[in-house]
C-alpha positions in Angstrom: -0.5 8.4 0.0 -1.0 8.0 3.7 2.1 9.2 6.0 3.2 6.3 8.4 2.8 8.8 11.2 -0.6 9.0 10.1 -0.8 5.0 11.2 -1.2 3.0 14.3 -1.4 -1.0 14.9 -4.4 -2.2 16.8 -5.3 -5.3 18.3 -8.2 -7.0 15.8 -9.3 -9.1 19.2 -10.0 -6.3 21.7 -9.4 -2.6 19.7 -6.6 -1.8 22.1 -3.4 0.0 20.8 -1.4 -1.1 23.5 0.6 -3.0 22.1 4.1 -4.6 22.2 5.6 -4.8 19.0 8.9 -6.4 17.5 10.3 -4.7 15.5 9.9 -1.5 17.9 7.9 1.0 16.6 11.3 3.3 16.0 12.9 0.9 13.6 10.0 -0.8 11.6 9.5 -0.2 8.0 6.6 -0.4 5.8 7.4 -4.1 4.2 8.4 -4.9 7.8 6.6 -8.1 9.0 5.4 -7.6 12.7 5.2 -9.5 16.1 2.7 -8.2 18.4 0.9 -8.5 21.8 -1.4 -6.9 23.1 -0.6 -5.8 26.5 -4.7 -5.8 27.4 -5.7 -9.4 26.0 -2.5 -11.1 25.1 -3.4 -11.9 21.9 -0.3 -12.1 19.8 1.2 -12.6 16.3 1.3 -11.2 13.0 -2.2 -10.6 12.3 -2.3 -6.7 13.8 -3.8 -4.4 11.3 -2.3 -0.8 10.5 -5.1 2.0 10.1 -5.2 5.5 10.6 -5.3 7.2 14.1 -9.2 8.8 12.9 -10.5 5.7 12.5 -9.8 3.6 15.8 -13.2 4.6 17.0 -14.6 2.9 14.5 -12.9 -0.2 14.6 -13.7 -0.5 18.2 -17.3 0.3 17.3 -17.3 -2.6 14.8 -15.2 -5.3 17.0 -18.1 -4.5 19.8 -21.1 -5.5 17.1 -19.5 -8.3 16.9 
């Protein structure tokens, strides 16, 4: 099973994880449904995937193929 630590949100517009996110980071849970902007593109709602942190390079890779 895959540690929340082990997770990060990303922006599926622009591959950025800088991100403003309601709940906060600190308080969300897993079943948690989450509000997010991206603080690069300002693209916002609920549509923000979780992966794992080894993997963002890839994600940006694949969002630039686009």
């Amino acid at each position: 099973m895959v540690e929340m630590n082990e997770l990060i949100r990303i922006c599926p517009k622009c591959g950025s994880i800088n991100l403003r996110q309601n709940p906060p980071v600190w308080d969300q849970k897993p079943t948690d449904v989450v509000q997010a902007k991206c603080m690069m593109c300002n693209h916002q709602g609920r549509d923000f995937p979780l992966i794992k942190k080894t993997v963002v390079k890839q994600f940006r890779e694949k969002l630039a193929k686009k």
